[in-house]
DOTI-598678 format. One line per 5 residues: number of its first residue (from 1); their letters; for each residue x, y, z of C-alpha. Coordinates in nm, 2 decimals, m for minus. Layout:
<drengus>
NUM = A = X/Y/Z | ...
</drengus>
This chain:
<drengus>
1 = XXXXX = 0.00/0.00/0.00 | 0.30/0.24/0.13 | 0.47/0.15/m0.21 | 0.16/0.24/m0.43 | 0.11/0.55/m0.28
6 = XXXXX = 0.45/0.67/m0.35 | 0.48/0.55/m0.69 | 0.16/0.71/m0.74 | 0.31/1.04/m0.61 | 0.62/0.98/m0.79
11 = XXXXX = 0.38/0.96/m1.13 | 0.21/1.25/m1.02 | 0.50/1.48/m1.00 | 0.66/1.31/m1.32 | 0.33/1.40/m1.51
16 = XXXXX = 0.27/1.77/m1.38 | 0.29/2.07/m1.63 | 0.61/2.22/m1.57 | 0.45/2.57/m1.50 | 0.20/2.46/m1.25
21 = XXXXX = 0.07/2.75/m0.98 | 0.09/2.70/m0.67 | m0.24/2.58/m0.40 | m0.36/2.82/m0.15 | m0.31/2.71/0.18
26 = XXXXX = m0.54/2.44/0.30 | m0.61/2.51/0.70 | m0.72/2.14/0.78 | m0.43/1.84/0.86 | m0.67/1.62/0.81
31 = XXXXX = m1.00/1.44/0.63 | m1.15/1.46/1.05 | m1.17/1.83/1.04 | m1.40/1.90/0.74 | m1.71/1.99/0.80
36 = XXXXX = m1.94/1.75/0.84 | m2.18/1.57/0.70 | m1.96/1.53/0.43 | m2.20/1.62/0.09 | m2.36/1.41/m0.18
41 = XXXXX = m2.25/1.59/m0.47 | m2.36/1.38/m0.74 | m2.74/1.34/m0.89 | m2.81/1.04/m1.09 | m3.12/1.21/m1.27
46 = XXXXX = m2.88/1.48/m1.42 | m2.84/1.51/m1.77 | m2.44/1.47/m1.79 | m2.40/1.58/m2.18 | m2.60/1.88/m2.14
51 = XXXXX = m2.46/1.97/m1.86 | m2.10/1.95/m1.99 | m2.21/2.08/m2.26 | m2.30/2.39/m2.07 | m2.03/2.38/m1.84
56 = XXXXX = m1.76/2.37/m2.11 | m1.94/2.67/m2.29 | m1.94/2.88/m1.98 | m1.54/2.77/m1.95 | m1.43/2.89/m2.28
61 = XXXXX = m1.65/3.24/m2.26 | m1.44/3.31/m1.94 | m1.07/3.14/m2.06 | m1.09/2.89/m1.78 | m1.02/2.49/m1.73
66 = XXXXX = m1.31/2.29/m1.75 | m1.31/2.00/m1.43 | m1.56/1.71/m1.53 | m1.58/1.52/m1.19 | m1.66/1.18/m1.24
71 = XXXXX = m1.83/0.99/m0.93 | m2.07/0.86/m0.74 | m2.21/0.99/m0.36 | m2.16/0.60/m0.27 | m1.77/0.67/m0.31
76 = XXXXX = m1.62/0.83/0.01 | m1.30/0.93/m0.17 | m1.58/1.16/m0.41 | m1.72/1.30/m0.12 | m1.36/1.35/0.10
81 = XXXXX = m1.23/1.56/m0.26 | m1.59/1.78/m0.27 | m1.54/1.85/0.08 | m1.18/1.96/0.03 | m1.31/2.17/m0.29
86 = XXXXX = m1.59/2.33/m0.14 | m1.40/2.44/0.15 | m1.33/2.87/0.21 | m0.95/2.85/0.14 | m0.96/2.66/m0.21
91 = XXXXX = m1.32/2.72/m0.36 | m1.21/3.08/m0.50 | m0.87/2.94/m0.64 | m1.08/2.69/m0.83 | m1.40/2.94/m0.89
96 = XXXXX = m1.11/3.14/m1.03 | m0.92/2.88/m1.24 | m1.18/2.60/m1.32 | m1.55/2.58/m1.44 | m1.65/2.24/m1.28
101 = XXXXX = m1.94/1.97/m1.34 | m2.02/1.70/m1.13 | m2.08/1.35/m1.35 | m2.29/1.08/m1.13 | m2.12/0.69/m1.29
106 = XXXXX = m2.31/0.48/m1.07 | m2.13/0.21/m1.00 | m1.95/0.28/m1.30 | m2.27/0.19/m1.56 | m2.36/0.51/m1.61
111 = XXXXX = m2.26/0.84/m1.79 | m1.97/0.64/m1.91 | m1.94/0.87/m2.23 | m1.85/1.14/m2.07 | m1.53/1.02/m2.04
116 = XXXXX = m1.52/0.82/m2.37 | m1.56/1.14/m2.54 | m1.22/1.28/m2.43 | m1.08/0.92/m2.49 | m1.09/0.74/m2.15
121 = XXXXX = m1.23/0.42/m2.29 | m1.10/0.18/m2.02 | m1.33/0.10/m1.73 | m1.25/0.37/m1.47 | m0.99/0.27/m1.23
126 = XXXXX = m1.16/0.46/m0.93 | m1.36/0.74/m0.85 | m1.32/1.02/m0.83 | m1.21/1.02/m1.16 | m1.10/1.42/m1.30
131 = XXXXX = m1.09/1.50/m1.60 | m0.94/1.86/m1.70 | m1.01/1.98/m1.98 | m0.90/2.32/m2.22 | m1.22/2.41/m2.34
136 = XXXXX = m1.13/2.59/m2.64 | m0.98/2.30/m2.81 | m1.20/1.97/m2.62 | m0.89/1.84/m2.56 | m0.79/1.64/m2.19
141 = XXXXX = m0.48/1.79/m2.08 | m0.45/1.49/m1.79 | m0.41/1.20/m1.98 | m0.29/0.91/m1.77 | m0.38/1.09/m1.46
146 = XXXXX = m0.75/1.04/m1.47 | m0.79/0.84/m1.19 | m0.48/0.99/m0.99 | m0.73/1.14/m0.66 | m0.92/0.76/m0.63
151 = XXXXX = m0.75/0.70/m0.33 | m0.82/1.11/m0.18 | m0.84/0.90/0.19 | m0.48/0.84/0.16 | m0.37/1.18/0.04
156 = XXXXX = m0.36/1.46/0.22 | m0.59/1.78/0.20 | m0.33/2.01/0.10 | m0.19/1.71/m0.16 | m0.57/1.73/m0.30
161 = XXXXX = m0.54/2.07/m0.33 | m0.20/2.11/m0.54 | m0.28/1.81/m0.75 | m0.56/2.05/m0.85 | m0.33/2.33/m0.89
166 = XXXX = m0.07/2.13/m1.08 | m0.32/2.19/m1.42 | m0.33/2.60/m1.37 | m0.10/2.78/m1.59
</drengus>
């Protein structure tokens, strides 16, 4: 497990852009401290293309990253990475840097073209599963890393945080 997680971080750092900026400070040590319950993000009845759709158009107008979040509110790791997002010290750096859309997969049966569209055509790893994404040309600038935050339990809030960072220019 030890030797996953640090291969994983190893990848992680191998793979970041090379002008990455840097996380605001995250205030919480630990997963314990965020405010409880943790949410339910996702809704199954959404329509995912549409809202993309929208999401991506509303990204390009304003010349930011689009964030599809792929996941389910039956995945604690999904709900330990919204908790981290939607938390006072790291919602404006993303408000300001990302136009995100939450993508319910079930239990990985639904939505699934989503991420076939910007060629993730594998079954998913893990959720949560990020996809970033320059809206102007549809393409997925984290290729290979899709699946990078499934384990969120094991990172650390401020880790969560810079991994997001890593795709700001």
């Amino acid at each position: 497990m030890i030797r996953h997680a640090l291969a994983t971080a190893l990848a992680l750092l191998i793979a970041a852009p090379a002008a990455a900026a840097t996380a605001p400070h995250i205030g919480i040590d630990s997963f314990a401290q965020l405010k409880t319950p943790l949410p339910y993000p996702y809704t199954a009845a959404a329509n995912a293309d549409a809202d993309v759709a929208r999401a991506r158009a509303r990204a390009k107008k304003a010349g930011k990253l689009l964030l599809i979040d792929l996941g389910g509110n039956w995945c604690a790791d999904c709900r330990i990475l919204t908790g981290v997002m939607e938390r006072p010290d790291l919602k404006p750096f993303l408000e300001a840097h990302y136009v995100t859309v939450l993508v319910d997969v079930g239990r990985f049966d639904r939505n699934l073209q989503v991420p076939a569209h910007y060629g993730v055509t594998d079954p998913l790893e893990g959720v949560p599963a990020l996809l970033v994404v320059d809206p102007r040309t549809d393409r997925l600038l984290n290729a290979g890393q899709v699946t990078a935050l499934a384990d969120a339990r094991t990172m650390s809030p401020q880790g969560l945080a810079d991994w997001l960072a890593r795709w700001v220019k």
